[in-house]
C-alpha positions in Angstrom: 9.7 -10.3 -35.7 10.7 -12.6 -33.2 8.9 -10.6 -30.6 5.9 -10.7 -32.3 6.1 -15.0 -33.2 6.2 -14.7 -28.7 3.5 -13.0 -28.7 1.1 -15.0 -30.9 2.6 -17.7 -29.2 1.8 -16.5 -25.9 -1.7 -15.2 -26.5 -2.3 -18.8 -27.6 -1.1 -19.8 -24.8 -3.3 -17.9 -22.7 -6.2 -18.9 -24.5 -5.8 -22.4 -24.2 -5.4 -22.5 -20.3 -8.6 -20.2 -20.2 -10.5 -23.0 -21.9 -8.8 -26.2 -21.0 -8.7 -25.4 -16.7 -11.7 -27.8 -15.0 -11.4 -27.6 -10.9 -10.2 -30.6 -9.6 -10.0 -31.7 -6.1 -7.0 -32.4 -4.2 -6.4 -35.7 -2.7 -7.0 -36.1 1.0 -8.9 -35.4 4.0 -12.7 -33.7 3.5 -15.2 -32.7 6.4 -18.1 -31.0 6.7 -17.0 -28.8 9.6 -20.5 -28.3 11.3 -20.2 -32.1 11.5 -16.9 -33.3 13.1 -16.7 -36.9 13.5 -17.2 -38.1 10.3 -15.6 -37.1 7.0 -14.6 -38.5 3.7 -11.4 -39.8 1.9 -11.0 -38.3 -1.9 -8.4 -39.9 -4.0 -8.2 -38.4 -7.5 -6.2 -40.2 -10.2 -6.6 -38.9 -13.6 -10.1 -38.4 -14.3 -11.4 -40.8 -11.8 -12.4 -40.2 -7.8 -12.7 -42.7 -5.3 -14.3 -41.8 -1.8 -14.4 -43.4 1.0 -17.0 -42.2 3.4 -16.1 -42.7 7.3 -19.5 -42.7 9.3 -21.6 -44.4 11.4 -25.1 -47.0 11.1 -28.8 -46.1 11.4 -28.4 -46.2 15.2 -25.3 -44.2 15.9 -23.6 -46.7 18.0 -21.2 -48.1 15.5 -19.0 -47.0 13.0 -19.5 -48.0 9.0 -17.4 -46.8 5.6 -19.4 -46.6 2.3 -17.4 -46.2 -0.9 -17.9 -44.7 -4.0 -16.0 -44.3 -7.4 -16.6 -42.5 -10.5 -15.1 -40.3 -12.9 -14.2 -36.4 -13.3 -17.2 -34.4 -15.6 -14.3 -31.9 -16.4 -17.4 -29.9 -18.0 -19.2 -29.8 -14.7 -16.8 -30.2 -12.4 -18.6 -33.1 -10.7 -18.6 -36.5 -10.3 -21.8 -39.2 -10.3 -20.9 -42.3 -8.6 -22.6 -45.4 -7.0 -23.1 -45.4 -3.3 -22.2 -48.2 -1.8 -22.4 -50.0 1.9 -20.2 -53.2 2.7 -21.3 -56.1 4.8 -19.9 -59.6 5.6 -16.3 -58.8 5.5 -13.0 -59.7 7.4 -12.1 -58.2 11.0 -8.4 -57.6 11.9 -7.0 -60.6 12.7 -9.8 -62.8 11.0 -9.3 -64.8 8.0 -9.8 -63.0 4.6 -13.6 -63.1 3.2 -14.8 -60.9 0.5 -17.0 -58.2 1.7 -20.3 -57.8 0.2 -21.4 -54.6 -1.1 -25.0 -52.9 -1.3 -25.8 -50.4 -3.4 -27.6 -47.5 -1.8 -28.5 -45.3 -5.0 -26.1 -43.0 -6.2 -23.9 -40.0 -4.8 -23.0 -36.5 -6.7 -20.3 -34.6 -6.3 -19.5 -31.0 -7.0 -16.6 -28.8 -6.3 -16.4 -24.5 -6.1 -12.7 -24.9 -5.8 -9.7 -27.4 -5.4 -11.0 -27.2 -1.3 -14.7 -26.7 -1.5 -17.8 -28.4 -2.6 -20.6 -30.6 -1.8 -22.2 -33.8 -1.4 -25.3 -35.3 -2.4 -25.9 -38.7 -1.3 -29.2 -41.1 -1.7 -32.5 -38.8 -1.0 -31.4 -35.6 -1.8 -29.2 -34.7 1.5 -26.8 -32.2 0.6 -23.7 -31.6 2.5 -20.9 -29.1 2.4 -17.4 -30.2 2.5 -14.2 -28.8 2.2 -10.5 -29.9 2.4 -9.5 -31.0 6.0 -6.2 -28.6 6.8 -4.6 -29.6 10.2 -3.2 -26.2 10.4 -6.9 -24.4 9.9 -8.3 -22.6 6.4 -6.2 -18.8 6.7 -3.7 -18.6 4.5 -1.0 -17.2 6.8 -1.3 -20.8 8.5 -2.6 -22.8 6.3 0.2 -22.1 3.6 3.2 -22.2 5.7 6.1 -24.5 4.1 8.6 -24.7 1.0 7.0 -24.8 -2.4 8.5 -25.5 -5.9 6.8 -23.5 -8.5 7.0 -23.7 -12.3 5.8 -20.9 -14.7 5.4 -20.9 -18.2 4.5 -23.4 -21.2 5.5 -24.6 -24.9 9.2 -25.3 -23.6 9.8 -21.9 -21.9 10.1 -22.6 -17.9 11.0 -20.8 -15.1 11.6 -22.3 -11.4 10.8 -20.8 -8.0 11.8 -22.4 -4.8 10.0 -20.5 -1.7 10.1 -20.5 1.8 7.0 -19.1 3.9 7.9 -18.5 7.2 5.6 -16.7 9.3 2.5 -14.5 9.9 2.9 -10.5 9.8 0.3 -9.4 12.4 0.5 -5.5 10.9 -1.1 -7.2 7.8 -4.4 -8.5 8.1 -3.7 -12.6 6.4 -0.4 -11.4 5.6 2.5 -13.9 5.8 6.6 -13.1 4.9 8.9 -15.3 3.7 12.3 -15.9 1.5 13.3 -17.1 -1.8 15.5 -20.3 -1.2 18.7 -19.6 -3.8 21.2 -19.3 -1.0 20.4 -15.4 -0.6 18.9 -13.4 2.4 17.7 -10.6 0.5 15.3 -12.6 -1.5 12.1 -11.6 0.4 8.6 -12.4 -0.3 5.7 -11.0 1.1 1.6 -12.4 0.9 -1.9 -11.9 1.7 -5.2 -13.1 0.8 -7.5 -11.4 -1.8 -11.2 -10.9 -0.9 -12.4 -13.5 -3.4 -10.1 -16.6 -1.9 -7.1 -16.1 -3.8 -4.1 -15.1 -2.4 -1.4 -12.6 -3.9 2.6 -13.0 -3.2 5.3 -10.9 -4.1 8.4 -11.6 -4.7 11.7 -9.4 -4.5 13.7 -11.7 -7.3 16.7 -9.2 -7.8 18.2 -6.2 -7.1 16.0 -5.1 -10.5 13.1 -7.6 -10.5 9.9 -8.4 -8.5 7.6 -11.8 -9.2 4.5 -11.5 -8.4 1.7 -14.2 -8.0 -2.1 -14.3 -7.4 -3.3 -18.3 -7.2 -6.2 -20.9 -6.0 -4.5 -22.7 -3.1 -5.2 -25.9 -1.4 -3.6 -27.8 1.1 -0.8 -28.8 -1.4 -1.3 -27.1 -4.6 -1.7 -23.8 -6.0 -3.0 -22.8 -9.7 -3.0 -19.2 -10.5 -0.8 -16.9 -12.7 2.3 -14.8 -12.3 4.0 -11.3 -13.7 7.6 -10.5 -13.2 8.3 -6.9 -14.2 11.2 -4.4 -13.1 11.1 -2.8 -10.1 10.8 0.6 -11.5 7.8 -0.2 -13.2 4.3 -1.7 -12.9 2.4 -5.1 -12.8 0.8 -5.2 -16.7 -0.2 -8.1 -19.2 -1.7 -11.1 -18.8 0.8 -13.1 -16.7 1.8 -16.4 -17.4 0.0 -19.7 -15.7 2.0 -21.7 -13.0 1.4 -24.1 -10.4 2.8 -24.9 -7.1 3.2 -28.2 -5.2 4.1 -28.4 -1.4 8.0 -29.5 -0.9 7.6 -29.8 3.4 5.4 -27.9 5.6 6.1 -25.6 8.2 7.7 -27.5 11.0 9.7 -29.5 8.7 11.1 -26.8 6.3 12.2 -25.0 10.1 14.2 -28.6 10.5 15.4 -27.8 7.4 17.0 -24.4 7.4 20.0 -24.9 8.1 20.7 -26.7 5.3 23.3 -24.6 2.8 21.8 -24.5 -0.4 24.7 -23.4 -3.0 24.3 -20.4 -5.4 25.7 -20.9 -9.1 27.4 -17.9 -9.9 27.9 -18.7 -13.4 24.0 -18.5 -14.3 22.8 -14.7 -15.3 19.4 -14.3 -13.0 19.4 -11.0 -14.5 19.0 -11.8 -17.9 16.9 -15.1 -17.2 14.8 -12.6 -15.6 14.1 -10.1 -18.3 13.2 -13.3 -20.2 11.0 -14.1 -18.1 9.2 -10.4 -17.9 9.1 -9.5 -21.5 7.0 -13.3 -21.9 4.9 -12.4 -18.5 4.1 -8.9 -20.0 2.4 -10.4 -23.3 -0.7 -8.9 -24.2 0.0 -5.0 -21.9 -0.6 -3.5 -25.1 -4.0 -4.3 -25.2 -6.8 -3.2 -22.4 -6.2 -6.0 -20.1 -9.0 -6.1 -17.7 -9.5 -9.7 -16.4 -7.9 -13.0 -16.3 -9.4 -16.5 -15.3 -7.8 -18.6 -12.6 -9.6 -21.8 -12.3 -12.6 -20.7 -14.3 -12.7 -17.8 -12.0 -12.7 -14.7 -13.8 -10.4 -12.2 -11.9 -9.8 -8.3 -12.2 -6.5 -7.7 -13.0 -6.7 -4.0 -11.3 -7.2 -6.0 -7.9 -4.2 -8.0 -7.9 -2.2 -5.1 -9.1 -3.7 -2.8 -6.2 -3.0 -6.2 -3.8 0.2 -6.2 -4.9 0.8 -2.3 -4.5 -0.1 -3.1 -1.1 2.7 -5.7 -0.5 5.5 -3.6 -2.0 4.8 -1.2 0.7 5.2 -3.8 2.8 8.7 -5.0 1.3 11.0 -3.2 4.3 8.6 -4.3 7.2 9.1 -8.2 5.9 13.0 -7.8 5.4 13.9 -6.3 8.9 11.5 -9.4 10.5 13.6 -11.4 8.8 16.6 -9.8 9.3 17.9 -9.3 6.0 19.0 -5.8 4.2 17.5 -4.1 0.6 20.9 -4.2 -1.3 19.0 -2.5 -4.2 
């Protein structure tokens, strides 16, 4: 009975993230690559977006910042805002004067994906932007750092802390990297799928794998994750989890040689069948697709993606140096 009450509970679950998910940007840095030199600030808090627009006058010879703010259509997945140019206002150094602002018509904004979207200011120009990552758009760069993910909902939660180090050049996007719990064998390995995502896999015990197949931004990931024993298969629905960057790559190297103590006292086997028997919710039924940012997603391709990286499992672990104790 109980099982069953986890199961509603979980299907429930499921259906509410499926419904509830709107693409949001992430805060930062957005350029239109084609078009280096100018670019635009996006600060999201709550349901409102403020933008700052970094450009130049009519003539090209000086610089200028427009502004706009509106809020989030979570329906959409756009915002409509006022355009705005400023005019009379303080230099550095200069006494303090209110600037004086001009609206130019109104900008809209759309976005394909927590990176991606475009731009329509005043007249109809359209332009496509996308996050601005210093380290460039692959994953295997891009994604480099220490993450702290949490899966689950409704008071169940589980906690992943992971490290991902570096690119593995026999896999095409691939990266490696380690669980950070105070144990060398914890290795994970990653790609990217052909839709965007991007599929990790995690070796979480001597009995367990996690696996994970997300959206990804510069500092965020939103997707869903399966943990399941190693002697079976990925199956169910997964449960939904995000991701928020802890350091990125040069500071988490800083950082490794900091000790991080394991508590022996806590079972990770049994918190881990916990956590498998609630990811596997739903393998009963004919599970063919799941939504990940109101992205429909086959379930057959992450399970074949992750196929893919548990071959890989051995390659990643002598990179690293560490040994399969299972």
């Amino acid at each position: 009975m109980k099982r069953i009450e986890r199961l509603v509970v979980a299907c429930a679950l499921l259906c509410f993230f499926a419904s509830a998910k709107a693409v949001l940007p992430e805060s930062g840095l957005w350029y239109n690559p084609a078009e280096s030199g100018r670019g635009y600030g996006i600060e999201v808090q709550d349901d409102r977006m403020f933008v700052t627009y970094y450009a130049y006058d009519d003539s090209g010879a000086t610089s200028a910042f427009y502004t706009s703010l509106g809020r989030i259509d979570l329906a959409s997945d756009s915002v409509i805002a006022d355009f705005y140019a400023f005019g009379n206002g303080q230099c550095f150094g200069c006494a303090y004067r209110s600037p004086v602002p001009t609206s130019l018509g109104q900008a809209v904004f759309r976005f394909t994906s927590m990176k991606t979207g475009t731009i329509t200011l005043p007249g109809s120009l359209v332009i496509p932007i996308r996050r601005q990552l210093f380290a460039g758009f692959a994953p295997n760069a891009a994604l480099l750092g220490t993450w702290h993910l949490t899966t689950g909902a409704f008071g169940l939660y589980f906690g992943d802390a992971l490290w991902l180090q570096q690119p593995i050049g026999e896999l095409e996007g691939g990266f490696a990297g380690r669980v950070i719990d105070g144990s060398s064998q914890r290795i994970l390995v990653g790609q990217p799928l052909d839709d965007g995502l991007v599929a990790i896999l995690v070796d979480s015990s001597t009995s367990f794998y996690t696996a994970y197949a997300f959206e990804w931004a510069g500092n965020r990931w939103v997707g869903r994750s399966w943990t399941y024993r190693k002697t079976e298969t990925l199956s169910g629905d997964g449960l939904p989890f995000f991701a928020s960057r802890l350091l990125g790559k040069n500071l988490s190297e800083q950082s490794s040689s900091v000790e991080v103590p394991k508590n022996a006292a806590i079972d990770a086997e049994a918190l881990l069948e916990l956590r498998a028997e609630a990811s596997a919710s739903g393998a009963g039924a004919e599970v063919t697709s799941f939504k990940i940012e109101r992205r429909e997603v086959s379930r057959a391709e992450v399970a074949d993606a992750i196929s893919r990286l548990r071959d890989r499992m051995v390659e990643a672990k002598r990179m690293l140096g560490a040994h399969d104790p299972s």
